[in-house]
N, CA and C of each residue as an Amber inpcrd file, in Angstrom:
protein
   186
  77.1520000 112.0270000  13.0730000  76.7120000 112.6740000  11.8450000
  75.2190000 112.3970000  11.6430000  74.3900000 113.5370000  11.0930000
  72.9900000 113.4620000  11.1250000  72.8720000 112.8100000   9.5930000
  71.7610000 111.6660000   9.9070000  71.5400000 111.0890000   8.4780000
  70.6540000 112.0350000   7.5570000  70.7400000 112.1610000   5.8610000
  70.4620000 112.4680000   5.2260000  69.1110000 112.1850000   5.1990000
  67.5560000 113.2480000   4.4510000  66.3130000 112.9310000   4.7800000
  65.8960000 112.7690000   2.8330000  65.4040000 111.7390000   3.0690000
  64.8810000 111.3980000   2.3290000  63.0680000 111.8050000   1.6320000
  62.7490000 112.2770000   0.8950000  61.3130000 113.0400000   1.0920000
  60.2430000 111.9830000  -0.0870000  59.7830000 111.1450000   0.1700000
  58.9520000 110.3380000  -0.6170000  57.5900000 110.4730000  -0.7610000
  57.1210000 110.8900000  -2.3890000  55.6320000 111.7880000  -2.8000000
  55.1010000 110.4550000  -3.2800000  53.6090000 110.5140000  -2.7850000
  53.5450000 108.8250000  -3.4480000  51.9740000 108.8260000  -3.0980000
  50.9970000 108.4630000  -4.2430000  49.6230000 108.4270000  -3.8930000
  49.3760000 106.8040000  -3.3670000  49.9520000 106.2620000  -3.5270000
  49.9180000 104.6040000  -3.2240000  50.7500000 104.0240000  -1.7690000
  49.6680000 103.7850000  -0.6570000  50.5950000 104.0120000   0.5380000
  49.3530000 102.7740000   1.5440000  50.0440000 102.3670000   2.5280000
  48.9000000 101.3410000   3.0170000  48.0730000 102.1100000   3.7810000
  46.4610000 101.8150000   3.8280000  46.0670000 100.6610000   3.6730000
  45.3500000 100.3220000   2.2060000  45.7900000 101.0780000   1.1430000
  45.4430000 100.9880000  -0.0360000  45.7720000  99.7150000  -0.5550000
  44.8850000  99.3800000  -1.2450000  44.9970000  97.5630000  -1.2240000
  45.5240000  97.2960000  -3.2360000  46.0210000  98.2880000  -3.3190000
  46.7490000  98.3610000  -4.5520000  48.1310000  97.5180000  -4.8250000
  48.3670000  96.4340000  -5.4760000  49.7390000  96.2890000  -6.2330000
  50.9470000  97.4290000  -5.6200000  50.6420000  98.6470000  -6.2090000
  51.5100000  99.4420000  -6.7220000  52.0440000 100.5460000  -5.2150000
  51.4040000 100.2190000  -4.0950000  52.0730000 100.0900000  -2.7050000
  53.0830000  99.2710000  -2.6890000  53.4220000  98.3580000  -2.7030000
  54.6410000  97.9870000  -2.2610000  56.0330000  98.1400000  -2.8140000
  55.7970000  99.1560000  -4.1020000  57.4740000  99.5910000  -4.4030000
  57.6090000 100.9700000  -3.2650000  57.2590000 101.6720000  -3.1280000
  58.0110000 102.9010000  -2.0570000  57.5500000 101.9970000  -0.5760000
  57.0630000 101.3740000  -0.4770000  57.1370000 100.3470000   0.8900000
  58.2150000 100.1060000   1.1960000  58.6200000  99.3260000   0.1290000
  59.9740000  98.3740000  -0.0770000  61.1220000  99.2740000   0.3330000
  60.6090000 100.5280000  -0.5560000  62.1600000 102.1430000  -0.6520000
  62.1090000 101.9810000   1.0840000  61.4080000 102.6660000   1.6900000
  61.0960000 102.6450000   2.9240000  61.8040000 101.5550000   3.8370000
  61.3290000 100.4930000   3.7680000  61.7660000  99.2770000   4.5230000
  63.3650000  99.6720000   4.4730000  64.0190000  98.9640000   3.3850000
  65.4720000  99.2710000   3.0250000  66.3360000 100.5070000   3.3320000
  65.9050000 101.8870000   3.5970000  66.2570000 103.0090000   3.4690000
  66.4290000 103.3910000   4.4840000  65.5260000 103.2280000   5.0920000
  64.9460000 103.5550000   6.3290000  66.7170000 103.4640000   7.7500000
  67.3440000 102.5090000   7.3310000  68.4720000 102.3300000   8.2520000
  69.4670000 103.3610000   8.1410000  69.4260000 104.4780000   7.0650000
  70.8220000 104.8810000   7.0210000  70.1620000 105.9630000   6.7510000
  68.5910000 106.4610000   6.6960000  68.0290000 107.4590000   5.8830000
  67.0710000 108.3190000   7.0770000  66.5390000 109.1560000   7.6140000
  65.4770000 110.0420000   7.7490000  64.6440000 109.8890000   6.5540000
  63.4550000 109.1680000   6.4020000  62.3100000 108.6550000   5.4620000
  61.0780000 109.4670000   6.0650000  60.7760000 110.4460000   4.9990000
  59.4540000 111.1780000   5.0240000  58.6030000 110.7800000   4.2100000
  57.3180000 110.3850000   4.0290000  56.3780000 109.7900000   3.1830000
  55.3610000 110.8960000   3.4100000  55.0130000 111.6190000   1.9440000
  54.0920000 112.1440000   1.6120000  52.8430000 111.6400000   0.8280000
  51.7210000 111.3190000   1.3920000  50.6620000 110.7060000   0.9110000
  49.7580000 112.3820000   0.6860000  48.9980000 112.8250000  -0.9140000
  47.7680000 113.5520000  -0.3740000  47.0940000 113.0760000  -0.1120000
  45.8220000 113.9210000   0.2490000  44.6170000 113.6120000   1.0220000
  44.0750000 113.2990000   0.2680000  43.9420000 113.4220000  -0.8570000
  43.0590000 113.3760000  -2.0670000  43.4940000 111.7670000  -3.2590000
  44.3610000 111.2360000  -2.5500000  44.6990000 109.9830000  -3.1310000
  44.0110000 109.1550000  -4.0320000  43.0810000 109.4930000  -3.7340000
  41.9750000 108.0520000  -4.6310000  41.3890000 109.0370000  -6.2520000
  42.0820000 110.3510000  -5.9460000  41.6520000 110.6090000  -7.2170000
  42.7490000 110.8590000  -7.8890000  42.7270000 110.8130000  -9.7200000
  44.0090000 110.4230000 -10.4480000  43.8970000 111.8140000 -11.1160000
  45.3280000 113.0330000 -11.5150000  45.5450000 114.1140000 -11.7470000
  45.4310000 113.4010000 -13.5820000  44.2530000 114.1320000 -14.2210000
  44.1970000 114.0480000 -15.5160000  44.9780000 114.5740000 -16.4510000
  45.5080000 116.0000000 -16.0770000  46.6740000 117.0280000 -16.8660000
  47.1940000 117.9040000 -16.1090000  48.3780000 117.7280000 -16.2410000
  49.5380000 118.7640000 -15.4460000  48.8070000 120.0790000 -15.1440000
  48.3340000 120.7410000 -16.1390000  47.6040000 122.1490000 -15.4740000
  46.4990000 121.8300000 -14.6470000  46.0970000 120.7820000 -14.6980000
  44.4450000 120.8970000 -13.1640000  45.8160000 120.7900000 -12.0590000
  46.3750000 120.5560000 -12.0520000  47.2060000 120.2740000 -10.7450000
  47.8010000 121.4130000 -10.0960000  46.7900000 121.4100000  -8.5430000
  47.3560000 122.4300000  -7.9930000  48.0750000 122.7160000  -6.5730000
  49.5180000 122.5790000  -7.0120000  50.5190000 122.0310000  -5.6270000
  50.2510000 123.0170000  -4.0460000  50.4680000 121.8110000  -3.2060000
  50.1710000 122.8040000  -1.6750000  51.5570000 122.5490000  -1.0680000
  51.5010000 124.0150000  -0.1220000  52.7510000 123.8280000   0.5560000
  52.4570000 122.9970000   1.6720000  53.3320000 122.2590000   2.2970000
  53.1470000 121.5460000   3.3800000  54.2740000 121.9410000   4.2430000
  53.8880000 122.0120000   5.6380000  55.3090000 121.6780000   6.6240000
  56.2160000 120.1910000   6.5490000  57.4790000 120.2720000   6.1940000
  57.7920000 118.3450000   6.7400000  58.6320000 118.5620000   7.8800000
């Protein structure tokens, strides 16, 4: 049986030297055995979305 995929959106990802990396790390680590784990980082990470309307979603292949 093919394992279930997991799709994880997350601006906080290593080598970002942030705290707030190591909770979807952690998802990852743990998950990872029973899961297909996709981690979506944007490119644009270091900048913070001020209001839902500037935000403008891209399609990606996974």
């Amino acid at each position: 049986m093919q394992n279930k995929k997991i799709l994880i959106i997350t601006y906080y990802w290593p080598p970002s030297g942030t705290i707030s990396v190591y909770r979807p790390l952690k998802f990852v680590k743990y998950l990872k055995d029973n899961y297909d784990i996709i981690v979506y980082v944007p490119e644009n990470a270091d900048e913070e979305i001020k209001s839902v309307r500037a935000f403008n979603p891209e399609r990606t292949a996974i």
